[in-house]
Each structure stands twice: as C-alpha cells, then as structure tokens.
C-alpha positions, 0 to 999 in steps of 0.5 A: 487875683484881684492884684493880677487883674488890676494890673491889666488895667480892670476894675474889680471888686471882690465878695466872698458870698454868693449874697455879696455877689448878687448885690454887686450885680444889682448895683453895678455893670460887670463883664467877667465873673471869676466864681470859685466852685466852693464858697465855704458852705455854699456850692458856686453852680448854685449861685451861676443860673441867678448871676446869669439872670441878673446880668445876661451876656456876663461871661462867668469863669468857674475856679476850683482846686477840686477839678473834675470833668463832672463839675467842668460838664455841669459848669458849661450846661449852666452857662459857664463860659470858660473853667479854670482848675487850680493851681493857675498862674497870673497870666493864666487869669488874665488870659481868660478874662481877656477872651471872655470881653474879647468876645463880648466885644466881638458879639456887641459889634456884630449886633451893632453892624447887623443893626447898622445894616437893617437901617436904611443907611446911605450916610452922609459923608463927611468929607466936604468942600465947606470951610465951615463944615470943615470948622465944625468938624474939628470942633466936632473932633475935640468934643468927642476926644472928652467925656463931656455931656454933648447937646447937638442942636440943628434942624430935623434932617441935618445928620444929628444921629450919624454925628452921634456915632462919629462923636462915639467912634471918635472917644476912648469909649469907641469900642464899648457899647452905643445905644441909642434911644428914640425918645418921640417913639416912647410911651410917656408911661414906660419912657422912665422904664426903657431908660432905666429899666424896672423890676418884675410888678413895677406896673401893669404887664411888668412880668420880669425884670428888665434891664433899661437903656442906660444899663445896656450902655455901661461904659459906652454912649448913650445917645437921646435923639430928640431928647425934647420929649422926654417925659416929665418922670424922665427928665427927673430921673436923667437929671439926678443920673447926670448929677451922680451917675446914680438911677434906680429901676421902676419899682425898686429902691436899691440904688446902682451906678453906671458909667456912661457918656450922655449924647443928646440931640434937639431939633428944637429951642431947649430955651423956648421948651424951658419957657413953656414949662415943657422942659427942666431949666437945671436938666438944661443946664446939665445937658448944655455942657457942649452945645453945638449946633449942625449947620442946615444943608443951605449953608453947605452948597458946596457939599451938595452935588458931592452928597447928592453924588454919594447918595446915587452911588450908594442906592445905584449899588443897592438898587443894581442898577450901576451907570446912573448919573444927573443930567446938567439941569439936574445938578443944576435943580439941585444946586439951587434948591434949599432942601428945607428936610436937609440930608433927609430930603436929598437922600429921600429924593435920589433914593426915589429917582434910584427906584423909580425913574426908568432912564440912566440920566436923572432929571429934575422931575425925577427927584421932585424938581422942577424948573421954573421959567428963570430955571430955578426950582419952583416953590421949596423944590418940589414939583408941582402936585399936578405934574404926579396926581394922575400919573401912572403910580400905584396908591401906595407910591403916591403915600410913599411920596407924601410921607416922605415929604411931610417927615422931611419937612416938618420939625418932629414925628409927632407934628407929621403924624398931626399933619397926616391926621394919623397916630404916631404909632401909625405912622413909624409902622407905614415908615418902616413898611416904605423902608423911609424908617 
C-alpha cells in the first residue's frame, strides 16, 4: 500500500499499532488513514474515536479481509469516511485516497469562500496604468512562484492582506489551506496558544486541546498580519519553527513538525522595533528573507480613478443601487487628494457615498471632499467638521464617520483605540457593528 500511494506522489508513513499511530498523529499533519480493522491483538474501531480526536476533518478509510455489513455500519457511525474490503487493487487504493482530500479540499475552499464573503470585500483590482505598480507585481509574481519566508512592508491600508492571498493564489500551495492570523487582536497571554496550539490544563480555561493556527495551515500558507505585535513568548516560539519547521504546543513536550509557507506583513520599521528591544533581531532576519515594500496610493494616481471606479461598482451592486457615477469635480477631488488611509480610505469614502448620498451623481462632499478656493481638496482630503456636525445624521452615522476615518489614518488598531480613548477589544466590536471590520 505504502508503494502504490508513493506512486501517486503522497507522503506516507506507516505503524503497525494503534500507539504508533497515535503518536504519528501528535507529531505530524495527515489527510488520510488507511486503518485495518484487525491490528493483531487490537480492534481498529477501537483506536477510530481517538484518531478522530486528535486530528478532526482526517478522512479515515477502514481496510479488512473480514467484511461484513455489521462492521462497515459500525465503521461509518464512528466517523469512517470510506470502507474498503480486502482483496483490493492498487488503484483501488489510490482511488479512495483521492475522494477523500478530494473532498477535504472542496470543504476547505467552501470555508474559504464563505469567509471571503462574510468579510467586507470590494478588493483592490490589480490591474493597473502604473508602470511601477506593474513592476512590482512582477516581482510580486516571481516571489510567490518560491517557497521562500515573504516580509511585506507598506503603510496601514496599502492592500498588505489581499496581496497575501494573490502571493498564495500564485504558489504551488494555491490549493492547500491559507490562514491567517491577526496578531494586534491577540491576547499577549494566549498569542503563543493560537499559533501553536495548547494541550487541555496548559493554563487557565484550557479545557481541551486545541489545535493552533500553524497546524491548521499544514502545507498551506500562514499569513501574520502585523506580525510587529507579537508577543515576546511568540517571537521565540516562531523563530525556533522557521529555523526547523519544528513547535511544540503550550503545555507539552512532545515536539511536531509542519510544513508551512510563512507570510508576514508590517505597517512598521521592523529595524526601528529591533532598536527599541520590542522585536527579535535573529526573528528579523529569519523573517527578511524577501522584503518587499507596497507603494502607498500617492505614488499610483494613475491607478486612482480606475480604483475608485471599481470600488463604486462593486458597493452600487451591493447596495442595489445601479446607475451611479462621480461628477468631474468629483473625479477631480479624487485625483488630487493624497489618501493618507491608502485603498482603506478610498474604499471607506465610496462605500459611505454608495449608502448615503441620495443622488445618482457623486459629489465631492459625498466622500468627505471638498474643494478649496484653488479647487484642490482642502487639508488631507476631508471636509470640514462643520460642513457634517449639525447635519442631519444619526449618532451612530457620525461614529461610524469618526471611526472610519481614525482606523484609516492612523498606523495600527491599538494606536486608533488610544486616539479614541476606547480598549481595542471595544473597538474591533463597533468595527464589526459598522460593517468597517
């Protein structure tokens, strides 16, 4: 069996007892178990409700040359995914192995997309007018064809994260699993716990095992968004898994291995937080393998009307509300505005202008612009707070606006959540109240 699913280009390893096994499954990610029912002394369906528990979503096939449809019926209520009665031949074997992550594949990219629709979407589109944009994208390109650590560096709002999945869509791991991990949103205490996972009393409200984000990635990419805040217990736990693939979970010893593409990104100098003794120089250089930097929405005006264009289209579908377009001093307004919140900030504008303006025709005003006496946008692009407090908008519009606003301009989440003298955990629940996370 080993041979025949060698020659389908799968890894695999093979126990002969149900202790074997257990500890291959502690140590390593599998996406099939070939189980015979009979392992000498022992009854396979024995071992199925542990090998189900220690790796959920494993597809687990049944072998025996002692079929019977009391034991297939009892294998399938345990969790079996499949039954196959000896004698069997080779492609037999293969054929059940490739319906099993067949499916296992189709159930990951349904989550995926389910995910990718909950989140507020409207995309930047990569197509572009740029010449350096376009540049970069190559570069971009021959980065992901590697399996090289990525750093990507840029302002908050420059398009870090949907970079990250076109870096994945664009490897030879395009079709594995891409997880992505928040790391401002994290608890300092439990960040070393939802990397890589801890074992049931590792601390406090540790009832179970759980399996960590670097483990829910295996084969896939793991993407760190703002990977600046990890904690200090963090840092040392992802240097030691980039130096050798290898982590062990909160609270155990037994040491495991995965086989995951790392994807990091930064709004901040990584050198500067080195400096400060906030960040690892050695996990800087493990992370700085390929370094490169997203160029801020100033230096691609001529990518901002076909974005701002884009953005109207995708929120007019959304929202119903087909037909809408910018007046000329609109387009105008938006040309000459510097966007310091980036794609951020132009998406939030039209998306606000898509709900709330009445008219079919776009206006300045309508995204928070408006035009001085030399016709440029006045201050950083935004109107003046007279021309909306006092206007007719609800409480909550006006938080909304502020928000918005202060998420888009300001470097991270936590330094928002200071501007707004609120927690952070405050502040990503309102986010998601205003449909902004």
């Amino acid at each position: 069996m080993r041979l025949c699913l060698e020659a389908d280009d799968a890894r695999v390893m093979t126990v002969g007892t149900s202790a074997g096994a257990l500890e291959a499954l502690d140590r390593s990610w599998f996406d099939v178990v070939f189980l015979d029912l009979w392992l000498q002394s022992e009854s396979g369906l024995t071992v199925l409700p542990e090998i189900l528990r220690r790796q959920s979503g494993i597809g687990v096939i049944v072998i025996t040359a002692f079929a019977s449809f009391e034991t297939a019926v009892e294998a399938m209520r345990l969790g079996a995914v499949d039954y196959l009665p000896k004698p069997f031949t080779p492609e037999q074997v293969r054929h059940a192995a490739r319906r099993v992550v067949a499916a296992n594949l189709l159930r990951r990219q349904m989550s995926e997309l389910q995910d990718r629709l909950d989140e507020s979407e409207g995309e930047a589109t990569f197509e572009t007018q740029s010449s350096s944009y376009a540049a970069f994208l190559q570069t971009v390109a021959r980065a992901a064809a590697s399996d090289s650590v990525i750093l990507l560096r840029g302002e908050s709002g420059t398009g870090k994260t949907v970079l990250a999945r076109r870096i994945r869509a664009h490897s030879k791991r395009a079709e594995r699993p891409f997880v992505t991990v928040h790391c401002p949103m994290l608890s300092s205490d439990l960040m070393s716990s939802a990397l890589f996972g801890h074992k049931k009393g590792a601390f406090t409200g540790a009832i179970a095992d759980s399996v960590g984000k670097v483990e829910a990635a295996e084969g896939g990419t793991l993407f760190l968004d703002e990977v600046a805040d990890l904690s200090p217990d963090a840092q040392a736990r992802l240097l030691r898994f980039l130096h050798d693939r290898c982590y062990e979970r909160l609270g155990e010893t037994t040491e495991r291995k995965a086989d995951v593409r790392i994807v990091a990104a930064t709004n901040r100098s990584l050198e500067t937080e080195v400096k400060s003794g906030r960040f690892r120089e050695d996990l800087l250089f493990r992370l700085n393998v390929i370094s490169l930097t997203v160029p801020p929405l100033r230096d691609r005006r001529e990518d901002l009307l076909p974005l701002a264009n884009h953005y109207l289209h995708f929120f007019s579908r959304r929202q119903a509300r087909p037909g809408l377009a910018f007046s000329p001093a609109c387009e105008n307004a938006i040309l000459n505005c510097t966007w310091p919140g980036n794609l951020r900030e132009l998406r939030n504008a039209v998306e606000r202008a898509v709900i709330l303006s009445p008219s079919s025709i776009l206006e300045p005003q309508d995204l928070g612009l408006s035009l001085g006496a030399d016709g440029l946008p006045n201050q950083a692009g935004f109107a003046s707070p007279k021309t909306t407090l006092g206007g007719d908008f609800s409480i909550a519009e006006v938080e909304r606006e502020h928000i918005a606003r202060v998420v888009a301009r300001v470097p991270s989440f936590d330094a928002a959540a200071q501007v707004l003298d609120i927690d952070a955990t405050t502040l990503q629940r309102k986010r998601k109240r205003y449909g902004l996370a």
